[in-house]
FIMAR-840616 format. One record per residue (C-alpha): x, y, z; residue in one letter; residue number from 1. Coordinates in steps of 0.02 Angstrom, whole numbers, padded with zeros to 5 digits. Layout:
N
@xx X&yy Y&zz Z&code A&pos NUM
...
END
This chain:
184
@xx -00594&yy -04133&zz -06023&code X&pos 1
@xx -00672&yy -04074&zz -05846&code X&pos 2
@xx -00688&yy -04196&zz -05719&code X&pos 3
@xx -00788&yy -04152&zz -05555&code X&pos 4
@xx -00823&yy -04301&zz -05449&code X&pos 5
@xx -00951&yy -04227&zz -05325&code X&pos 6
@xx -01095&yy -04291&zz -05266&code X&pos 7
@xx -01261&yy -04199&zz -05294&code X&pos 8
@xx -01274&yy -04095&zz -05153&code X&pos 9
@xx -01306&yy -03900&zz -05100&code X&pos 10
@xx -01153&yy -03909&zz -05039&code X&pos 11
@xx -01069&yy -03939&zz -05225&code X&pos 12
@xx -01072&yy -03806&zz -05343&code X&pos 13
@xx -01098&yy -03880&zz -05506&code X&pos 14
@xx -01220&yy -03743&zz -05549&code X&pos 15
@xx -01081&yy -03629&zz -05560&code X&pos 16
@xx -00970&yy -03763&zz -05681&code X&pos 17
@xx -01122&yy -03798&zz -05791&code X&pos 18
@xx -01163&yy -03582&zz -05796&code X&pos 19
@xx -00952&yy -03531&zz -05840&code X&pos 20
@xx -00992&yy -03699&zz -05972&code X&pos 21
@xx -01121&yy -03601&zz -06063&code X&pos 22
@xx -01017&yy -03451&zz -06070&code X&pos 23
@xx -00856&yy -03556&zz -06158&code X&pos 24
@xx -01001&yy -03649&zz -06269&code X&pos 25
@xx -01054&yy -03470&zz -06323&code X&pos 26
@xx -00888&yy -03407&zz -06344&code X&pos 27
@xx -00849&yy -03588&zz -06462&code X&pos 28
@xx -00732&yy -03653&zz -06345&code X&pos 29
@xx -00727&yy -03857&zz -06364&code X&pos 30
@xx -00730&yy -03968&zz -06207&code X&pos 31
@xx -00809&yy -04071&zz -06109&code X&pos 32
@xx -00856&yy -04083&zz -05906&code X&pos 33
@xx -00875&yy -04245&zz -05854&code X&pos 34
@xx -01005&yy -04231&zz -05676&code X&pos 35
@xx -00990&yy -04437&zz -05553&code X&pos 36
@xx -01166&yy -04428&zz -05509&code X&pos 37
@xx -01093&yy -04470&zz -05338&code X&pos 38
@xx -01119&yy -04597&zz -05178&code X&pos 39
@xx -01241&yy -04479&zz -05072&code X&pos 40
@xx -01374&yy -04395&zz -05212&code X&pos 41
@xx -01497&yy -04262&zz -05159&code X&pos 42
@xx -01614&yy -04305&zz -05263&code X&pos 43
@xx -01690&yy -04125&zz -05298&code X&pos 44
@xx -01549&yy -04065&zz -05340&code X&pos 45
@xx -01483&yy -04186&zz -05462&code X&pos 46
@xx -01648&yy -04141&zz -05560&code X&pos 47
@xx -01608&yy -03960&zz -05558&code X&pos 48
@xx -01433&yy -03980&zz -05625&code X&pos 49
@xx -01503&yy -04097&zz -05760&code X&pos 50
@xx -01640&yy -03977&zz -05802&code X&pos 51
@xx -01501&yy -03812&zz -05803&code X&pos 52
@xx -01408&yy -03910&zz -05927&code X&pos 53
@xx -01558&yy -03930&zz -06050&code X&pos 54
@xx -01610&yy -03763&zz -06034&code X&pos 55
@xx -01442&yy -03721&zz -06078&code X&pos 56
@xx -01422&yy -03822&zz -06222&code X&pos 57
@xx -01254&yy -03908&zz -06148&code X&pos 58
@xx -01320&yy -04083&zz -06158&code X&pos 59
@xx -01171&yy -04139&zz -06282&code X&pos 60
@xx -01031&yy -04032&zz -06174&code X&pos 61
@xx -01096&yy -04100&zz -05988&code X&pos 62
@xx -01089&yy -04294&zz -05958&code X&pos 63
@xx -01140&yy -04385&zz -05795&code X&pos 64
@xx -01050&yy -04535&zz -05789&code X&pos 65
@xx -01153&yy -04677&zz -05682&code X&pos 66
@xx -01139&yy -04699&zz -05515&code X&pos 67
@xx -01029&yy -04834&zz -05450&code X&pos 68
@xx -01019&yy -04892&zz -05280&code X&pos 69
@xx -00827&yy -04906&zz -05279&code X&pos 70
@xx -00679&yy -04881&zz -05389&code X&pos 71
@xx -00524&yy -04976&zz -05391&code X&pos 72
@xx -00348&yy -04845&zz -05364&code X&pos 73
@xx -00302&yy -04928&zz -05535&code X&pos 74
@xx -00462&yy -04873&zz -05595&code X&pos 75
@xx -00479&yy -04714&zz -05528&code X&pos 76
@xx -00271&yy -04687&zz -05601&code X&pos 77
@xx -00360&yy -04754&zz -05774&code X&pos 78
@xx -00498&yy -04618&zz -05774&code X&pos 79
@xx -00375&yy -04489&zz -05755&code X&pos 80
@xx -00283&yy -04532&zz -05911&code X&pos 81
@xx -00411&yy -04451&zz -06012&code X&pos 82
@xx -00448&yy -04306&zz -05894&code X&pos 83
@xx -00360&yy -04137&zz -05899&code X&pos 84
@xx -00429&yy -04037&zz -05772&code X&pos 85
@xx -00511&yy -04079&zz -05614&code X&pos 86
@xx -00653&yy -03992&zz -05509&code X&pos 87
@xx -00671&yy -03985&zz -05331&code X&pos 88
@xx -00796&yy -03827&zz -05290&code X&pos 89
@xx -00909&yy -03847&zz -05139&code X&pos 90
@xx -00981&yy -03720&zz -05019&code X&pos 91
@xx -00892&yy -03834&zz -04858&code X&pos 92
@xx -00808&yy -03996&zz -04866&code X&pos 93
@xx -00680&yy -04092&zz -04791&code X&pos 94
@xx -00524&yy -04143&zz -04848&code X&pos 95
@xx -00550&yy -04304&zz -04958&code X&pos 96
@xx -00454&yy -04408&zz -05096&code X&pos 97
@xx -00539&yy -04303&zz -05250&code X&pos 98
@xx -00439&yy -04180&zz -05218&code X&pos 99
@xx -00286&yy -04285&zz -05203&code X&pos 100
@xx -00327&yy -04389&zz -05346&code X&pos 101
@xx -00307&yy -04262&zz -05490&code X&pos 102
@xx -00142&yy -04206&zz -05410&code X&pos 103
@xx -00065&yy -04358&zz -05401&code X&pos 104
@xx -00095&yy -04393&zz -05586&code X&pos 105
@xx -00025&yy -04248&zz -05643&code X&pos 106
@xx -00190&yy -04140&zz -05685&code X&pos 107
@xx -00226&yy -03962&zz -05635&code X&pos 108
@xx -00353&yy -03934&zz -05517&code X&pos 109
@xx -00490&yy -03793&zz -05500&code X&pos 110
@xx -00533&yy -03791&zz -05307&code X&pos 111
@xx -00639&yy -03655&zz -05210&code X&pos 112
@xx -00584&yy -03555&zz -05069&code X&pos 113
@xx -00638&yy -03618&zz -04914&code X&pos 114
@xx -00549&yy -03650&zz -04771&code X&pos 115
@xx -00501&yy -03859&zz -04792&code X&pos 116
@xx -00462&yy -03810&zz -04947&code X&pos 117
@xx -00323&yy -03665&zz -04881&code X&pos 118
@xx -00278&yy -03817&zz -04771&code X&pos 119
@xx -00220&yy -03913&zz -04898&code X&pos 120
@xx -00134&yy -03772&zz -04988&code X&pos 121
@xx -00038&yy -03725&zz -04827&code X&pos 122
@xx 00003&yy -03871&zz -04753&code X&pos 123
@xx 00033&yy -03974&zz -04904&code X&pos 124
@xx 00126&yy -03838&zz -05002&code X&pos 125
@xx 00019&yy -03869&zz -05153&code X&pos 126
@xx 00028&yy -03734&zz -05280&code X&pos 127
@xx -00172&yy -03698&zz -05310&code X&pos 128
@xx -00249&yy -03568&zz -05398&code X&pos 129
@xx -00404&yy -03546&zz -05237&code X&pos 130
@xx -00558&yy -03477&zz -05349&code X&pos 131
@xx -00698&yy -03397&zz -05276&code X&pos 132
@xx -00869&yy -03476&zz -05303&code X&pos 133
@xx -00960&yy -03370&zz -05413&code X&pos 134
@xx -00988&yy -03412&zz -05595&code X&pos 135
@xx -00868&yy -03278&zz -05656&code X&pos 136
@xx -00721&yy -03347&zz -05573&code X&pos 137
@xx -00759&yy -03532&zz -05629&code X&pos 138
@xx -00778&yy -03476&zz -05791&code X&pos 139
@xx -00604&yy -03396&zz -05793&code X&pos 140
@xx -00524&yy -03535&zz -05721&code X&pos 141
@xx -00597&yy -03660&zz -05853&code X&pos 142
@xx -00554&yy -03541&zz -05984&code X&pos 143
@xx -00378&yy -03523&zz -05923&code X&pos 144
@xx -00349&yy -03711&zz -05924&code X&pos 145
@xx -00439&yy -03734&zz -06098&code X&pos 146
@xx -00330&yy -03592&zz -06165&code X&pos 147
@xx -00151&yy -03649&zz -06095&code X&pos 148
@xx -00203&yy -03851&zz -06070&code X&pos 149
@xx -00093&yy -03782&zz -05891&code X&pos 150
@xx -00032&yy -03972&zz -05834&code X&pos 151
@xx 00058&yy -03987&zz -05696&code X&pos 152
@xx 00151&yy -04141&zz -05760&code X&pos 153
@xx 00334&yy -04077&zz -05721&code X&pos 154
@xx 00282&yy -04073&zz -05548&code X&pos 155
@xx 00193&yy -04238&zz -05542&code X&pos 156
@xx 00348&yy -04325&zz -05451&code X&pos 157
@xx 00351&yy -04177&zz -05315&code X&pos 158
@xx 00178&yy -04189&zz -05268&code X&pos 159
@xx 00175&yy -04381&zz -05245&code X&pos 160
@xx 00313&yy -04341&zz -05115&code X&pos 161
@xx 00209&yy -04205&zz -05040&code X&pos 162
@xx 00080&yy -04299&zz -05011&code X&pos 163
@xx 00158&yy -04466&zz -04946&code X&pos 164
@xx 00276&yy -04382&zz -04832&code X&pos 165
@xx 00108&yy -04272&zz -04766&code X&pos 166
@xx -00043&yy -04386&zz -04797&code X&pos 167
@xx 00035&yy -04549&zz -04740&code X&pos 168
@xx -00104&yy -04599&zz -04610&code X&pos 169
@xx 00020&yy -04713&zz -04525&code X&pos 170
@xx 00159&yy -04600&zz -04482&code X&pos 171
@xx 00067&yy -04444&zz -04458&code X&pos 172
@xx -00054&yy -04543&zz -04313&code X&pos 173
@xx 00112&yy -04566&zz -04229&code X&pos 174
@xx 00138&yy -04410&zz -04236&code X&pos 175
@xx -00009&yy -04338&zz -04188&code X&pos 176
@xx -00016&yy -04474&zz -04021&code X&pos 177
@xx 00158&yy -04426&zz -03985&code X&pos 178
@xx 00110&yy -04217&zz -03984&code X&pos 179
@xx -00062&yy -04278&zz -03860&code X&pos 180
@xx 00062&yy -04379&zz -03736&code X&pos 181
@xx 00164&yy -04210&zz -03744&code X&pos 182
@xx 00027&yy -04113&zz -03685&code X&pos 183
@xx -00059&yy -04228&zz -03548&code X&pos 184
END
């Protein structure tokens, strides 16, 4: 199971998930991608994902769950339970709590190469696999996880830590006001 919890935007690639799907349908690969339809829906092109996945016949492998205008962290943790994998491929972004989210359950993450991305990967010392966003690349990546079910659950307890010690707004705005006073 495939989660990808982006909105409906240019900016999100799910064209690319749903195009590597029909590759592992044809290829008799069982799973499922699980698409949030999202808080901020362009309209036009939530029509043209949902019309790619007919035209692909992938109607019974790609769900989109209903749009919700909040989930609980308890929630959220829930979801995750059944999840295996998570998505995160956008053209540009910023860096935002679905990419955290899989992590800190314990789930493997495919994320594109872009530079917030990097960030995270750099900064936070997060092992990722960066994939390129063209179909081919998604399609390995998917394949990879359906072929090893790759969890990263032995390092669940070391990201947590990675992420409060970095990610902690508190701390790291005293930080950040302390390195400004430095410089004036």
């Amino acid at each position: 199971n495939f989660y990808y919890p982006k909105s409906f935007t240019l900016a999100s690639r799910h064209d690319l998930v749903i195009k590597a799907a029909k590759k592992l349908k044809d290829e008799g690969f069982c799973f499922r991608v699980y698409f949030l339809e999202g808080n901020v829906v362009d309209v036009d092109r939530k029509k043209s994902m949902l019309s790619l996945i007919d035209e692909l016949d992938l109607n019974e492998e790609i769900r989109i769950l209903q749009k919700t205008k909040f989930h609980k962290t308890e929630d959220m943790n829930y979801l995750w339970t059944f999840v295996d994998c998570g998505i995160q491929l956008a053209e540009k972004d910023q860096i935002s709590n679905t990419v955290f989210e899989p992590l800190v359950n314990g789930k493997e993450l495919i994320i594109s190469d872009i530079s917030p991305y990097r960030y995270i990967k750099e900064y936070f010392g997060f092992e990722l696999r960066l994939t390129s966003l063209d179909e081919c690349s998604v399609y390995e990546e998917m394949k990879a996880r359906i072929e090893t079910n790759d969890k990263v659950n032995g390092k669940k307890n070391f990201l947590i830590e990675l992420i409060f010690k970095k990610y902690q707004f508190r701390e790291n705005l005293k930080k950040a006001i302390r390195n400004f006073e430095k410089v004036n």
